[in-house]
BATIDREN-205908 format. One record per atom (N, C-alpha, C, O): residue in one letter; x, z, y. Coordinates in steps of 0.1 Angstrom, whole numbers, plus 2048, in hexadecimal, padded with zeros to 3 digits. Each point is the difference from the previous one (the first is absolute). Layout:
! BATIDREN-205908
aXZY...
***
This chain:
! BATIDREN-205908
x4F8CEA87Ex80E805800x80180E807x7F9803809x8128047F0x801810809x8087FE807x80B8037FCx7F57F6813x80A800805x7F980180Fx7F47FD801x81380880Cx7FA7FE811x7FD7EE804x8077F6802x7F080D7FFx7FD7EE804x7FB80480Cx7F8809800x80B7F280Bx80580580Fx7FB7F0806x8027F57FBx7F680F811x7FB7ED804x80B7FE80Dx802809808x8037EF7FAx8097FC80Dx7FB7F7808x7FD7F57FCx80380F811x7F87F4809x80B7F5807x80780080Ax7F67F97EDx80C7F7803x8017F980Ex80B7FD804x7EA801804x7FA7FA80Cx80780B80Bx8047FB80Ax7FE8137F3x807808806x8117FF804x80780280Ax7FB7FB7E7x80B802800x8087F2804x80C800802x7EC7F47FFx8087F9809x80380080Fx8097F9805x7EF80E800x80280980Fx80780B803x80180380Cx8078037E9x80A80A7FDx80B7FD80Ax8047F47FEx80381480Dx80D7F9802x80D8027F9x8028087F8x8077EF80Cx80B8027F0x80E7FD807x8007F5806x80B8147FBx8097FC804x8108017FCx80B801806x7EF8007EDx80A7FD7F3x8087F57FDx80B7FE805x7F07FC7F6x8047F5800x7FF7F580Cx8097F7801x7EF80C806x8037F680Fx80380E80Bx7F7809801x80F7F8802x80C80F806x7FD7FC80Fx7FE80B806x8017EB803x80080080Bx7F0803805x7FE80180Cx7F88027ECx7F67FD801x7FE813807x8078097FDx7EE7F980Cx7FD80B803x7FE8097F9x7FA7FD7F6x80B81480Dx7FE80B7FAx7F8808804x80080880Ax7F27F57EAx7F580B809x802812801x7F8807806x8117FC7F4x80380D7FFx80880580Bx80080C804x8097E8802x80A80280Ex7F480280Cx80480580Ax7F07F97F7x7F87FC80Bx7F980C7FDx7F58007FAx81380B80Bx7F680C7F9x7F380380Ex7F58057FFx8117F580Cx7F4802809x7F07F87FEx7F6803807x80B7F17EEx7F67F97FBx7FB8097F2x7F57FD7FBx810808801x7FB8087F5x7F3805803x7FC80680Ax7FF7F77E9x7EC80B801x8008077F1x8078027F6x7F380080Dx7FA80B7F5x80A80A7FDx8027FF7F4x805808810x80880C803x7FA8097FCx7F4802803x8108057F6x7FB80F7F4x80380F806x7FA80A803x8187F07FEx80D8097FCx80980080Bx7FB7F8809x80F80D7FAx80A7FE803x80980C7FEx7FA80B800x8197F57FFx802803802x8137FC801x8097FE7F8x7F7804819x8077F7801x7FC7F1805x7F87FB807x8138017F0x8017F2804x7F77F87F0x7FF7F47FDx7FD8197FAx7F97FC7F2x7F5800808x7FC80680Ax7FE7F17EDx7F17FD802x7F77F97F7x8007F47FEx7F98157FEx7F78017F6x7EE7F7809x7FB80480Bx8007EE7EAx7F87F8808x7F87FC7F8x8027FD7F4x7F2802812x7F87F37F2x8067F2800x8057FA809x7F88027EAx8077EF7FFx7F27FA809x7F4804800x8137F2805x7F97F6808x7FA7F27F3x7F77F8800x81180C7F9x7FF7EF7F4x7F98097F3x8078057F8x7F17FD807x7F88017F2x8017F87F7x7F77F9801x8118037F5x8037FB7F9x7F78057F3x7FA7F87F8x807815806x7F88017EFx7F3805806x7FF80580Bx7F37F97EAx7F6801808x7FC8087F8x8027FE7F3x7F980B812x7FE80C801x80580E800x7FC80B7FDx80D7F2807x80B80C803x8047FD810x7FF7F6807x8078187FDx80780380Bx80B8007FFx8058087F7x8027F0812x80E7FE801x80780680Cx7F980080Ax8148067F7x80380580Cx80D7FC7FCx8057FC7F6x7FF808818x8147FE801x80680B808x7FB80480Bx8148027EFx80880A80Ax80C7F4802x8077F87F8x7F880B819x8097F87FEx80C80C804x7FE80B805x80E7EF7F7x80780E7FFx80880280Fx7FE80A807x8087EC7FCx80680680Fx7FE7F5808x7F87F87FBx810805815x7FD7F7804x80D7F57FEx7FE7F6807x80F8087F1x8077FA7FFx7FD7F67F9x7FB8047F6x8057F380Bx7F87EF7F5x8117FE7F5x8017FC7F4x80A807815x80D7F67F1x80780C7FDx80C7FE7FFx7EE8107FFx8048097F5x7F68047F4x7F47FC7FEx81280A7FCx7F78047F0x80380E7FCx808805808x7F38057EFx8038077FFx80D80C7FDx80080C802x80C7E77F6x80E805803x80380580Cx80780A800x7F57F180Ax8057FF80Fx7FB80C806x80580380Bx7F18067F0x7F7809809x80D8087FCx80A7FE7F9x7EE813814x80780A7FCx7FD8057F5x7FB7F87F9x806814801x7F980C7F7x7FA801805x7F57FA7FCx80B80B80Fx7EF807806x7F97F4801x7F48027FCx80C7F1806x7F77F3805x7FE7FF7F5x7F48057FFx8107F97F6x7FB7FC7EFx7F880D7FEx7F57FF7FAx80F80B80Ax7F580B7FBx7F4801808x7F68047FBx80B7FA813x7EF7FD805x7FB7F87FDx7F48017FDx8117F3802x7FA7F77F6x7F98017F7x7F47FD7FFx8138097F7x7F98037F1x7F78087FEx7F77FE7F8x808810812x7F7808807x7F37FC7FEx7F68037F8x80D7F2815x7EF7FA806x7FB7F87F6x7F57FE7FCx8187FB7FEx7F67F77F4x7F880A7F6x7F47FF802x8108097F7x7FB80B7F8x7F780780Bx7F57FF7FAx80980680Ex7F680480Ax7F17FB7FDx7F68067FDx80D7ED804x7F07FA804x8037F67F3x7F77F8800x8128067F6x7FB8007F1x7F680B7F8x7F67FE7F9x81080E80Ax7F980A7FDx7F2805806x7F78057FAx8097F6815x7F0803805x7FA7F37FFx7F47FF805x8107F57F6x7F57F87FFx7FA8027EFx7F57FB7FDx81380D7F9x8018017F2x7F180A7FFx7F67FF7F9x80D80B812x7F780C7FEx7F07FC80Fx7F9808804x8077EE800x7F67FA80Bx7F47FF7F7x7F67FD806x8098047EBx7F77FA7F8x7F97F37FDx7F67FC7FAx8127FF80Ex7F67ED7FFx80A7FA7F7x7FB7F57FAx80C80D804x80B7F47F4x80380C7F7x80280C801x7FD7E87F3x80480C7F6x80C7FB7F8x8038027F4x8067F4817x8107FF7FDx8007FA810x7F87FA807x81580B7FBx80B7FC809x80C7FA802x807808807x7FD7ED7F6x8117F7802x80580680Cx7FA80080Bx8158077F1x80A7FB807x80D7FE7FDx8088037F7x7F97F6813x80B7F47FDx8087FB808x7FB80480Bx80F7F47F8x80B7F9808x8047F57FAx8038007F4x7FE7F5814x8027F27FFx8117FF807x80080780Ax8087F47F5x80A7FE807x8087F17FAx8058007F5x7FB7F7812x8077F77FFx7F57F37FAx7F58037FCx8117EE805x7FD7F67FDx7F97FE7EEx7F77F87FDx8118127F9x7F97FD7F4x7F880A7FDx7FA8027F5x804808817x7F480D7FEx7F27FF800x7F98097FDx8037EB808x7F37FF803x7F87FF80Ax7F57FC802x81A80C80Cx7FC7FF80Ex8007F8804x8087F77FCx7EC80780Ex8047FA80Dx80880080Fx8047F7807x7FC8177F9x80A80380Dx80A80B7FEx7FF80C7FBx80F7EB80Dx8088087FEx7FD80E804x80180A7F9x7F97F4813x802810807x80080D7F3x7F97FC7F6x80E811809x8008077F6x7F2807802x7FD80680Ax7F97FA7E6x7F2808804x7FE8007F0x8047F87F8x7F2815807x7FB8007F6x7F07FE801x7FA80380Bx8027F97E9x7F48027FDx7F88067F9x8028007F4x7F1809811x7FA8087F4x7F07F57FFx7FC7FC80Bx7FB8007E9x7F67FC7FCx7F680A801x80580C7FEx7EF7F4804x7F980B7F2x7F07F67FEx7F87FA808x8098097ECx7F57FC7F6x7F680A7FAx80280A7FAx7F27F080Bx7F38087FDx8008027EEx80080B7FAx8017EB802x7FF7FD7F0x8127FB7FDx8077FB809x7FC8077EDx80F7F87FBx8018127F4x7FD80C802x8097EC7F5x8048077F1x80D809801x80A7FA7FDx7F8810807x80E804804x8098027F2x80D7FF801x7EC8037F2x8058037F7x80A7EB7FEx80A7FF7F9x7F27F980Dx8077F57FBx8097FB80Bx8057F5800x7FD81380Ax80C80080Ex80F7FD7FAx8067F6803x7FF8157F2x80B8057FAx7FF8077F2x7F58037FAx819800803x8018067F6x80980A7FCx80A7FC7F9x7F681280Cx80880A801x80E7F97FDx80880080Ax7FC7FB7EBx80D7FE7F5x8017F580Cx80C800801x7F17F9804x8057FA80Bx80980380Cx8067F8808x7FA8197F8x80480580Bx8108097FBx80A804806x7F17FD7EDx80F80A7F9x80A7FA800x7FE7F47FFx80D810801x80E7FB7FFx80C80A7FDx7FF80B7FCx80F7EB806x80B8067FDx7FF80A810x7FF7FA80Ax8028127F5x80080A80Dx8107FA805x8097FB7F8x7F7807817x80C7FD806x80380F809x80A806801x7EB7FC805x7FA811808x7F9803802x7F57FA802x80B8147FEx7F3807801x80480F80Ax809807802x7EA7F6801x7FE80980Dx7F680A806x7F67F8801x807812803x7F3804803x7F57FB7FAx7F67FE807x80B7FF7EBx7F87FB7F6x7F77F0809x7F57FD805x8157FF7FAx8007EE803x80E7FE7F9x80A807802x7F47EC7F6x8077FB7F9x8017F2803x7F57FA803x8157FE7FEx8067F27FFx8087FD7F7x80B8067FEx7EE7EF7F8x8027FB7F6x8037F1800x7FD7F9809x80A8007EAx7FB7F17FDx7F97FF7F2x8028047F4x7F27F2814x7F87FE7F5x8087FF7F4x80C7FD801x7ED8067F2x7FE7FE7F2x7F77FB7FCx8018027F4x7F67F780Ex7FA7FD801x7F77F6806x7F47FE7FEx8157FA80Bx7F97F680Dx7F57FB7FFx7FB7FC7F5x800805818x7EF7FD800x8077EC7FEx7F87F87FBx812804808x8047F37FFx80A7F97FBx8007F67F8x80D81580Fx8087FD7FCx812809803x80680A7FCx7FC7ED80Cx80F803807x80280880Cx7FC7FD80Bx80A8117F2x806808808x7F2808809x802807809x7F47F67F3x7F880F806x80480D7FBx8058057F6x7F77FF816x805812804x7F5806806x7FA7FC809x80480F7F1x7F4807800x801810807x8098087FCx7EF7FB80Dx80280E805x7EF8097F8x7F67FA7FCx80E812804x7F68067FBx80080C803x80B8067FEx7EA7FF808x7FD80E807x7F680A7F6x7F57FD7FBx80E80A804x7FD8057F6x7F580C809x80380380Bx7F28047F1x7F8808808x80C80880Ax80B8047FCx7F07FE812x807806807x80D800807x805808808x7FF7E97F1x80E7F9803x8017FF80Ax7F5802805x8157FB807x8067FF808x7FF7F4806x80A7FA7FEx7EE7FE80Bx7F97F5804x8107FB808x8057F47FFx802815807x8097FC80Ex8107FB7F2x80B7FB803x7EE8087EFx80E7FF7F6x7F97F27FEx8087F6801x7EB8097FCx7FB7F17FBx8057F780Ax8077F77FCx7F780A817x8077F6801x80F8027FFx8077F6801x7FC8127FFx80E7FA802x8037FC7F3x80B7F9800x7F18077F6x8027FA7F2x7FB7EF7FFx8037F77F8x7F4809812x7FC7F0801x8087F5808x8027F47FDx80281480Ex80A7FC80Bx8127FF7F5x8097F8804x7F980D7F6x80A7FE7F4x7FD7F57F8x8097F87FFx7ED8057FAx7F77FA7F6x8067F1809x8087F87FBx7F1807813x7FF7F0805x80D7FD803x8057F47FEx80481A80Ax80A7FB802x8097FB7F6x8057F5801x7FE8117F5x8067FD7F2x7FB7EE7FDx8087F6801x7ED80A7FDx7F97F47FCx8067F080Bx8047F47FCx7FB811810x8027F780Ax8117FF7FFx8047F4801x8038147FEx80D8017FFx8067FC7F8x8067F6802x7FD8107F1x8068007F4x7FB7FD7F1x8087FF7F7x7E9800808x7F97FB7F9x8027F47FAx8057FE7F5x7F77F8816x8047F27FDx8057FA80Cx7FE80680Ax80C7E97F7x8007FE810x7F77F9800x7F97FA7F7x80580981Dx7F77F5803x7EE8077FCx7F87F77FCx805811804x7F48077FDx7FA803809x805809807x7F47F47FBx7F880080Bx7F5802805x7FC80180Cx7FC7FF7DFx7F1807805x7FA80E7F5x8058007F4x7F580880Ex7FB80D7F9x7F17FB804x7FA7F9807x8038177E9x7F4806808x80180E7FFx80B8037FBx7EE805808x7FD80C7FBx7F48047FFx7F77FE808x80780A7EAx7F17FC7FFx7FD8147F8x8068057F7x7F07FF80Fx7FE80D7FFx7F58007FAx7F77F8804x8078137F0x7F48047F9x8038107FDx80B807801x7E87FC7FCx7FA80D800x7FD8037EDx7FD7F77F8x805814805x7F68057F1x807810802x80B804802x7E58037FEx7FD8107FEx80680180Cx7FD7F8809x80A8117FAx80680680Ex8127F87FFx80A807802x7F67EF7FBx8117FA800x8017F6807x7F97F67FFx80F80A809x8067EE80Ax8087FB7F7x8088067FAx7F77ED806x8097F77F7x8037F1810x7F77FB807x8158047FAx8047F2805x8087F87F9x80B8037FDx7EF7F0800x80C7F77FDx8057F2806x7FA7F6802x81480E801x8057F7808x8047F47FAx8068027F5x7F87F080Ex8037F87F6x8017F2803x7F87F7801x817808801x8077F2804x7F87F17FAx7FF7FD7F4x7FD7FC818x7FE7F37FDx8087F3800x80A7FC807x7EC7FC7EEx8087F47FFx7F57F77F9x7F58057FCx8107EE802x7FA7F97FAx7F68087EFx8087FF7F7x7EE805805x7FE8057F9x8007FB7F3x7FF7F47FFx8038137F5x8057F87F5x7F67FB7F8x7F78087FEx8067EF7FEx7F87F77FBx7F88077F6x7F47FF800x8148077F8x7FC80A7F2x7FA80A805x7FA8067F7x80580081Ax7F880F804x7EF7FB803x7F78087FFx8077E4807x7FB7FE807x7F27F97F4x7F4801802x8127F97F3x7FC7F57FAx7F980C7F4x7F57FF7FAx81380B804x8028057F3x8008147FFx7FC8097F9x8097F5813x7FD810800x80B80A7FDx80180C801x8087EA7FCx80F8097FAx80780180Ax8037F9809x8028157F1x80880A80Ex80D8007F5x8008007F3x80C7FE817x80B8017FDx809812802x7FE80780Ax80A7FC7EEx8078097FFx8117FC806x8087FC7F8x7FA80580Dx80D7FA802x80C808803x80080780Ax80C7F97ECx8088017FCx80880A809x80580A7FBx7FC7F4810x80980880Ax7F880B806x80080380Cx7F78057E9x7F880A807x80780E802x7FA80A804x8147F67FAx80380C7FFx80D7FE80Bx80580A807x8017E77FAx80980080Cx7F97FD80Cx80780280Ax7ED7FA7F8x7FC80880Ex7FC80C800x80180380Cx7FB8047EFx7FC80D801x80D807806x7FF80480Cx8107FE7ECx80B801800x8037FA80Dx803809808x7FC7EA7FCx8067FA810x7F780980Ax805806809x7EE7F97F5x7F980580Cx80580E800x80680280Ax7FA8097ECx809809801x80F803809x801808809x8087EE7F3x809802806x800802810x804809807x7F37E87FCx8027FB80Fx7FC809806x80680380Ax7EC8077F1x7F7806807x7FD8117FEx7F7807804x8137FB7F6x7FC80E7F7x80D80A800x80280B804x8087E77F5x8128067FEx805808810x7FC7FB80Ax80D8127F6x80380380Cx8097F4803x7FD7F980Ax80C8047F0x80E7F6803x7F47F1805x8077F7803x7F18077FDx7FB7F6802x7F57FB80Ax8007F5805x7F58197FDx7F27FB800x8007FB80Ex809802809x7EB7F87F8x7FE7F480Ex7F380F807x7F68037FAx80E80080Ex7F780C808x7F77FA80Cx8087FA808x7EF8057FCx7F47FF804x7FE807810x7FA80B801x8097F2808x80380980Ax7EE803805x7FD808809
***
């Protein structure tokens, strides 16, 4: 089969701590004075090797983004969402060009149906010696109805869903404006968490690379649809042009927009 067949060490990952779903349980990201493997910092961000090796043979790391454990990215400032996004692209980009992996995941987990284990807010980058980059994505996965554009970064809703419902896609186009991507992602989650759907409560964000272009796609979770999982079928769904139009309003309109201090 042409597909990434990836080994997971499952013996690992039952030693993972998790405090998602059991919430009283310790936060190893709050105990930043027990922290090892330290890369980075800046700030209160801090960029680390993962302790839990879960896929084998790859390198795993984690940014964790500030020291607050019960906020998310709506809650940062501009400037905090934008060093953030910074450092993740920083050392996405120098582990891309380090020459030992010849792909790199990055990504964000947030909430109970994302895949995390810990609340605390953090992203993750992979990199893989071997893995097929051509079968990551698929450009037409990333285009959409435009809502804005900016210093040649664009935020869109899919046309195309890598799944399904209400992804929103940012795209930087060569030389784009990295401090416009986040604030276009920091829109993306807040929209999603807010006005999207109620009661929402988990994303991801998941970033890929082709030629000299950034692509992010933000993309509300839920129970996944039977027909994406079983079958492979991606849904189009119907209200692609009244969120484009709402995220507009709330975030764009003068009479309206929600501003970012």
């Amino acid at each position: 089969m042409n597909i990434n067949l990836i080994k997971f060490n499952t013996d690992v990952g039952k030693t993972k701590p998790e405090n998602i779903v059991h919430a009283d349980n310790a936060c190893p990201f709050c105990d930043v004075a027990n922290l090892t493997g330290i890369l980075d910092t800046d700030g209160d961000i801090i960029f680390l090797k993962n302790k839990y090796i879960v896929i084998e043979g790859a390198d795993q790391f984690v940014l964790i983004e500030g020291r607050e454990c019960e906020v998310d990215m709506p809650n940062y400032s501009r400037e905090k969402m934008r060093r953030v996004i910074r450092m993740g692209l920083k050392h996405w980009r120098q582990l891309l060009t380090y020459g030992k992996y010849e792909e790199v995941l990055f990504f964000k987990n947030f909430g109970p149906m994302s895949g995390g284990t810990i609340r605390h807010p953090h992203m993750q980058l992979v990199g893989f010696p071997k893995l097929k980059s051509e079968l990551l994505f698929d450009v037409e996965e990333l285009r959409g109805l435009v809502i804005a554009k900016k210093d040649n970064v664009e935020l869109n809703v899919s046309t195309c869903p890598r799944v399904g419902f209400g992804e929103l896609n940012v795209v930087v186009e060569k030389g784009g404006n990295v401090d416009v991507l986040a604030d276009f992602l920091q829109i993306g989650v807040h929209y999603l968490t807010n006005f999207f759907r109620k009661n929402l409560h988990s994303y991801n964000i998941f970033f890929y690379r082709r030629a000299e272009n950034i692509f992010a796609k933000i993309m509300p979770r839920f129970a996944t649809s039977p027909y994406f999982v079983g079958y492979n079928i991606h849904f189009l769904p119907r209200n692609v042009p009244q969120i484009a139009k709402e995220v507009y309003e709330i975030y764009f309109s003068e009479d309206k927009k929600i501003i970012f201090k």
